[in-house]
N, C-alpha and C positions, 0 to 999 in steps of 0.2 A: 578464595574462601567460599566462595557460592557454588560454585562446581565441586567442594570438596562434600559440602552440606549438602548436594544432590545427591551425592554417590554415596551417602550413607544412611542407614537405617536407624529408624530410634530403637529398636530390638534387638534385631540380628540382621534384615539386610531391607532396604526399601523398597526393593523388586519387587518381594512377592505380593503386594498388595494394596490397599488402600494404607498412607500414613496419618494420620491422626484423625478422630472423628469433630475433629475443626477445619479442617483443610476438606474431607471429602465426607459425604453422606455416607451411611452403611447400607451393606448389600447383604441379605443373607446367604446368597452366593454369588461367584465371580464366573464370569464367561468367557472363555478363552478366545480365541482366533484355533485354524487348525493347526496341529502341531506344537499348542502349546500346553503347559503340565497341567491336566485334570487331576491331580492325588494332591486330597489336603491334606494340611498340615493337621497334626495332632495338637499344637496347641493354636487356640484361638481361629479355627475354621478358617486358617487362610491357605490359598493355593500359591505353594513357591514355583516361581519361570524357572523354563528350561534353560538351559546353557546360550542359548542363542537369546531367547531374549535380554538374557544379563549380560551380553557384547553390546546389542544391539541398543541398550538404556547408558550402559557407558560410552560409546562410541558416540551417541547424539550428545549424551552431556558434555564430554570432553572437544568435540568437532565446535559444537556452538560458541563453549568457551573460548577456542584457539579465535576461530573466525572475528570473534568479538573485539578479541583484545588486537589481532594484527587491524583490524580496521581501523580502533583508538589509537595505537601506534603510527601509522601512515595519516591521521590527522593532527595529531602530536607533532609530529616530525614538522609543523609549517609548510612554507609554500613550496609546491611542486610539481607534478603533472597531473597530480588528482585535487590538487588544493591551490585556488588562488591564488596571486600574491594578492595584497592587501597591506598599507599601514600599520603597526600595531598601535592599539588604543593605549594612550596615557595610564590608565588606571583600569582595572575590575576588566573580566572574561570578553572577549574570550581569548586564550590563553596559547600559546604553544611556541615550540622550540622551533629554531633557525638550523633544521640539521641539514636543507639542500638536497635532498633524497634524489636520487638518480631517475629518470623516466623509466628506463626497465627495470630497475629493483621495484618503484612501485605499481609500475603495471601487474608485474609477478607477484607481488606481496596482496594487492587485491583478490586476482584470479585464485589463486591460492584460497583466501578467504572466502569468498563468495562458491567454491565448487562446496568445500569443505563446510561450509555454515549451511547447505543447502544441502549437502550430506546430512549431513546432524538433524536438520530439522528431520530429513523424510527416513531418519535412523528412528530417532524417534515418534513419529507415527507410527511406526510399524510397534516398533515395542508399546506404547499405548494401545497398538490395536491386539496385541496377545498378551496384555493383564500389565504395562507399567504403569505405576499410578503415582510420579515426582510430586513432591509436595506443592500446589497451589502457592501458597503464599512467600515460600522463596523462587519461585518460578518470580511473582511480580517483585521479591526483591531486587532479583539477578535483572529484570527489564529496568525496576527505578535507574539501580546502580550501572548501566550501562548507558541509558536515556540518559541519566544528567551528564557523563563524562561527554559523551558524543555533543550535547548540549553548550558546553562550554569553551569547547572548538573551537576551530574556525570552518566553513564549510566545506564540503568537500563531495568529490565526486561529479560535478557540475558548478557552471558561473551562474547557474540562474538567479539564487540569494542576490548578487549583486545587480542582477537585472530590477527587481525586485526593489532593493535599496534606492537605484537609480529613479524609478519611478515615485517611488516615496520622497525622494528630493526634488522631484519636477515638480509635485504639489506644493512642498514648501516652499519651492520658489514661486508661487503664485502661478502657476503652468496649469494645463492637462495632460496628465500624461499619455490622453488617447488621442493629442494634437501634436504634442513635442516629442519629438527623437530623443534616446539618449545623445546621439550625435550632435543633434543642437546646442543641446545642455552642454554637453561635452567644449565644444567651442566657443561656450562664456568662459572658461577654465575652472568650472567646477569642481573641486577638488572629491568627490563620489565621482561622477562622469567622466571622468579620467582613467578610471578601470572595466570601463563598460564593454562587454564582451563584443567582440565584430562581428559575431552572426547577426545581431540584433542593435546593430550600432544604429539602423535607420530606421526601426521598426518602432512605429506607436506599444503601447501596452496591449494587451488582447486578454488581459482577464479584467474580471467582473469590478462591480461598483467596490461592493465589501472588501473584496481582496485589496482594492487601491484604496482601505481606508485604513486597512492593518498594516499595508506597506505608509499609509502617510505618515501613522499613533508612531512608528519604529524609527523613522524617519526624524521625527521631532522630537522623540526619547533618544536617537542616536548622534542626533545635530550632524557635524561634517568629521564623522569616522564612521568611514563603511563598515569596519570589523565591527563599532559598537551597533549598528545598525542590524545587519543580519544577525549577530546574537538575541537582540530584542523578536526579530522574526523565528527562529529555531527556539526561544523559549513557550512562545506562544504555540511553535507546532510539538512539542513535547508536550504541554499540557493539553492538548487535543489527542496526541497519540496515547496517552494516559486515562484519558476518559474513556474511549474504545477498552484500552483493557481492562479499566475496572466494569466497564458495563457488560461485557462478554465473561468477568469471573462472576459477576453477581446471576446473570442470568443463568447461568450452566453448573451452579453452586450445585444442584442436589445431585450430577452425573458427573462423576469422577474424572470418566474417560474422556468425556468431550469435553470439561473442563481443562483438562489438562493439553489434548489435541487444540484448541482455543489458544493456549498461553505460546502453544509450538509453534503455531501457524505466525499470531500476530506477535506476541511479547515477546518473545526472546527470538524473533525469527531474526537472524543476522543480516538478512537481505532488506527486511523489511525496516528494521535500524538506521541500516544504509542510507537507502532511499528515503526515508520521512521524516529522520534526525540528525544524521549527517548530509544530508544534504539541503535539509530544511525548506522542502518543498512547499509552494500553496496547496497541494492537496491533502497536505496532515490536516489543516482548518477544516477545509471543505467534508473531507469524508467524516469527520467528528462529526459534525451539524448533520449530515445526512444520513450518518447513520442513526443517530438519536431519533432522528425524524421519523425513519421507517420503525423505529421502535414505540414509537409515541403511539400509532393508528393501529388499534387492537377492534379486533372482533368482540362483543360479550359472549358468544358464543355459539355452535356450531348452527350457520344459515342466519345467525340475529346480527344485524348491522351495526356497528360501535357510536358513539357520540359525534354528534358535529362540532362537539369543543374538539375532542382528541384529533379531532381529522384537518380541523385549520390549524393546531399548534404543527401536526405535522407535515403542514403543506407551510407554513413558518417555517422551521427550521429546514425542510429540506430547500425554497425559496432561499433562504440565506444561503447555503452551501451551493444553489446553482450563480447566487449573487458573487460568489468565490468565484465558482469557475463553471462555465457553461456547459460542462457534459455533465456535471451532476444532475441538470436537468432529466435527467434518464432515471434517475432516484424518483423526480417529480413524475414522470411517466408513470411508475412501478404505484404511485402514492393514487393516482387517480384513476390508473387500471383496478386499484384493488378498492373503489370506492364506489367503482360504475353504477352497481347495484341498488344504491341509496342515493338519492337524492338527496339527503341532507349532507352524506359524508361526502359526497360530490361538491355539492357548494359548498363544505365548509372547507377543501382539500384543497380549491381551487382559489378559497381569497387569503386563504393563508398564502398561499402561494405570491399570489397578484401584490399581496399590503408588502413581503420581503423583498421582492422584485420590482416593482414597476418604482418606488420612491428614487431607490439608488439608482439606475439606468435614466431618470427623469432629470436629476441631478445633473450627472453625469455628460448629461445630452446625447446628441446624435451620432458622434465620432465615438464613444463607449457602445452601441450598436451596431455602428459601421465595423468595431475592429473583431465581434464576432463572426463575421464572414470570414475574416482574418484565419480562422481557426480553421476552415477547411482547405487553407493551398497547404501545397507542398507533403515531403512524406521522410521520416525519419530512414536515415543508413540501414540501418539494418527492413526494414520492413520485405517481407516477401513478394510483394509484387514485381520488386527487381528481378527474381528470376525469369517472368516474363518478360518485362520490357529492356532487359538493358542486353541480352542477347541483339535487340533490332538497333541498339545504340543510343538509346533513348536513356537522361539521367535526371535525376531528381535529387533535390538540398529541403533543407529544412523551411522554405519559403517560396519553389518552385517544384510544381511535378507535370507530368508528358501530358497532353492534354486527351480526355477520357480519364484518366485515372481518379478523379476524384467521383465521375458519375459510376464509374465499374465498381468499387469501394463500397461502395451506397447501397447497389444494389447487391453487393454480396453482404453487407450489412446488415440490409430488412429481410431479406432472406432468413439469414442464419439466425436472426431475434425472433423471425415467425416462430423457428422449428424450437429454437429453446424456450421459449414461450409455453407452446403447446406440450413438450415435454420434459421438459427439467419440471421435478418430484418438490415440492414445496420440502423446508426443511421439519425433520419428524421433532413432533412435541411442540411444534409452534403454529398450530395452525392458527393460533388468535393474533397471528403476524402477518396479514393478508398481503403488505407492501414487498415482504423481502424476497420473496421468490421473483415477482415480474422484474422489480430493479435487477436483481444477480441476470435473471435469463439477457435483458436488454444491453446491461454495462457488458457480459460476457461477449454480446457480438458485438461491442463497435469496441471494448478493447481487443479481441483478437483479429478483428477482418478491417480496421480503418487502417491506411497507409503512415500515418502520422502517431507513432508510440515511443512512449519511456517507461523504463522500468517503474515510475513512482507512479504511476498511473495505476498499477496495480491495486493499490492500496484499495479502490473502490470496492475491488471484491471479494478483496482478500478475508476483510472483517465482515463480512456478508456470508462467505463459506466457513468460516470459523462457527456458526451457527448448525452447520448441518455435521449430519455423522461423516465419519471418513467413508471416503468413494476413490475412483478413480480417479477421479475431476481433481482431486489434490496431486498427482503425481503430474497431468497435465500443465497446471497452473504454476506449481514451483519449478518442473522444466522451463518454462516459457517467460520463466521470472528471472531464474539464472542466466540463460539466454541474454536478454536483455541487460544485466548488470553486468555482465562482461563486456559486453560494448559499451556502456556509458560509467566506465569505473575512474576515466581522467576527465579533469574539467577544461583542459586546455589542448587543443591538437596540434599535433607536434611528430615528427618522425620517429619511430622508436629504435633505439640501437640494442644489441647486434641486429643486423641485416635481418637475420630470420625470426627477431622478434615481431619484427615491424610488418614480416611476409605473414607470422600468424595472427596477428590483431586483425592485417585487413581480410584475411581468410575469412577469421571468424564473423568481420562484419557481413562481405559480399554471399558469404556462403553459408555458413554453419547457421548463425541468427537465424537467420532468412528460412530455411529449411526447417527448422525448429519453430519457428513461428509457425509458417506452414503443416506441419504435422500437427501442431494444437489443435488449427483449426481441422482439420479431417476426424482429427481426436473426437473435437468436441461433438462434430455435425454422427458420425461412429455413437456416441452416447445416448445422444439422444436420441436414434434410428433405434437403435437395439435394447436400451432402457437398461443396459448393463452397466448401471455406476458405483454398484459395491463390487470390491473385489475378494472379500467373503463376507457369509451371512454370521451373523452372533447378534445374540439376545440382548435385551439393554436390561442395565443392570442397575437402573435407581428409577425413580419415580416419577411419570411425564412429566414433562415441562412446562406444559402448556398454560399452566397457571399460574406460572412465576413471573415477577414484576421485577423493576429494579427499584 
């Protein structure tokens, strides 16, 4: 039904223009990209797309669609290579069918999804960027309506939810969970800890105070059903991932195009779904709170320095989300970078900051301290630094890496956050947003150059660049996003049959990944050398931004 009400017009067709003047602000004229129809319409001044963009507007709507519904189908389907097993809960969500699904039908039925959904998305950009303008408000229907079905799941794509759950039941057992193993837990015969994934069977927690306080609230709302437990977590990250979009359609209200470019990137990105709803990650919470944060710390105006309220709520909220998870701290970097200047916005950035952070961590104690060290061993499978070290024989897991590898990382790290720093273009119409360009430039080099990534990590910057016009830097980012969800599309490792599925899974991890990560970063270090991030020039076509509020 949503996909049908995309692809239609309240007139004659929805392509050619802006649809209704509630969904988009009016333009007295419309700006093409090149190649696309200059000759208006005779009625109503509007310019009908050429033949190509009207593939290209249904090709994204129809692509996102499919993507959408086989992902809810393979989490439907119950436990299997992409979906835990797990009990089912006695009563209420979340919900799904025993259909046993094969490991290569769902390995294939994701890849499938994830090339195609990430088709669609960058089908449409393109046609938003030569005049589509889909309606706004069933863009956020088609995310509602897909957010709660994914919502009501079971998780999938990763065990981390149940890591998660696990730790949330070490509290209520009277534990810490930055002291106690799931594997301890495990052997009281805990009936959570009995599912506890084996990468992390001996591994303390390594996220933050707050994070292990939403895992405890779910924990005690879920009592001893892990499935009710992570549904209590994935509901809380849906209404986080819902806030980003309502706060990215209110901000972008008067520009059609990046409105709409906005809803493609984050709302209905199918990849982005995946990862923050279906798989119900802590960084839906975390990047909510930080992004709010970085919205909060406004400029009064061009050279005049903002309030010291506005500057501690946003050293608040972004302190809370690095209380989630310790690299948002680089949100806190972006909040204090962009406050240097003033001294008031400086001390107000900074005890906003210290009142959300130092309580929980105090709590917490010294083993919640100790286990962020925790976050710099080891380097995820796919990461490109394999192509140099594992030539000399050298291997790396998700809690060991070759030694140097984490000091060589580091320094290609601050490196490449100098040069984006200095040049990545603050985004146009916001310059009374001082935080959001240093955080985007900072999170861009330790998510593409640290050895240790997932695809949901993404999220940081995803809703960060959904703020700027379309550039190049989007074709980068969803490459390297795609990338990444093809290796982590199953939650459980396991050999894949036929023979030569299993020969390309590990392809794709030891090579493709890797090489594709690799090329981001050359991309991105290429961008900012040359300052070539549009990939054409067009006028904007509604009224700066820079004054709008949420």
């Amino acid at each position: 039904m949503v996909a049908a009400e995309l692809a239609r017009d309240p007139e004659e067709d929805w392509m050619t223009g802006l649809t209704s003047s509630e969904d988009s602000a009016p333009s007295p004229q419309t700006h093409f990209a090149p190649g696309a129809a200059t000759r208006a319409r005779t009625r109503g001044g509007r310019v009908p797309p050429d033949p190509t963009t009207r593939v290209l507007a249904w090709s994204a709507t129809v692509a996102i669609g499919v993507a959408i519904l086989l992902m809810i189908a393979v989490s439907a389907a119950g436990p299997s290579a992409a979906v835990a097993a797990m009990p089912r809960p006695a009563v209420g969500p979340p919900w799904w069918l025993d259909l046993r699904l094969r490991p290569g039908l769902v390995t294939i039925a994701l890849w499938v999804a994830a090339v195609v959904g990430c088709g669609g998305v960058a089908a449409g950009l393109v046609a938003v960027a030569r005049g589509w303008r889909p309606s706004a408000r069933l863009l956020l229907v088609g995310s509602l309506v897909a957010t709660a079905a994914l919502t009501v799941l079971p998780p999938a794509g990763s065990t981390d939810e149940i890591s998660y759950a696990i730790d949330g039941r070490i509290v209520v057992t009277g534990h810490n969970p930055y002291v106690m193993t799931p594997g301890q837990l495990k052997r009281t015969g805990d009936p959570i800890a009995r599912l506890a994934p084996r990468t992390w069977l001996n591994t303390p927690s390594i996220y933050g105070p707050l994070a292990t306080a939403e895992e405890w609230a779910a924990a005690e709302l879920g009592g001893t059903s892990a499935a009710r437990i992570t549904f209590w977590l994935k509901l809380w990250n849906a209404l986080a991932f819902g806030v980003v979009a309502l706060a990215l359609d209110r901000l972008l209200r008067s520009d059609p195009a990046r409105r709409a470019r906005a809803h493609l990137l984050w709302s209905v990105n199918p990849l982005i779904l995946w990862a923050m709803i279906a798989g119900g990650h802590l960084d839906g919470v975390a990047t909510a709170l930080g992004f709010c944060g970085l919205l909060v710390l406004r400029e009064r105006g061009p050279g005049e320095a903002g309030s010291g309220v506005s500057a501690f709520v946003s050293g608040l909220l972004v302190g809370a989300a690095t209380a989630c998870k310790v690299t948002f701290g680089l949100f806190g970097v972006g909040v204090i970078w962009a406050s240097r200047r003033s001294p008031l916005m400086l001390a107000g950035a900074l005890g906003g900051f210290l009142v959300a952070l130092v309580p929980g961590y105090a709590i917490a104690g010294w083993p919640a301290i100790k286990a962020l060290a925790a976050r710099t061993q080891g380097a995820t499978s796919d990461n490109f630094y394999q192509l140099i070290y594992r030539p000399f024989g050298y291997v790396a897991s998700a809690t060991s890496a070759p030694a140097g590898l984490t000091v060589a990382a580091a320094l290609v790290v601050v490196g490449l956050a100098a040069l984006t720093l200095w040049r990545l273009p603050a985004p146009e119409g916001f310059a009374g947003l001082p935080a959001v360009r240093p955080a985007l430039a900072l999170s861009l080099a330790w998510l593409f150059a640290w050895p240790f990534q997932r695809p949901w990590y993404d999220v940081m910057v995803i809703c960060l660049l959904a703020l700027y016009p379309a550039s190049r830097l989007d074709g980068v980012i969803l490459a390297r996003l795609l990338a990444g969800t093809t290796v982590y599309t199953l939650a459980v490792d396991q050999t894949l049959a036929p023979h030569w599925l299993n020969t390309v899974f590990q392809d794709n991890v030891n090579y493709l990944a890797p090489a594709i990560r690799l090329a981001a970063v050359i991309a991105l270090a290429w961008l900012c050398l040359s300052g070539s991030w549009r990939w054409w020039q067009s006028r904007p076509e509604a009224q700066p931004l820079a004054g709008r509020t949420l």
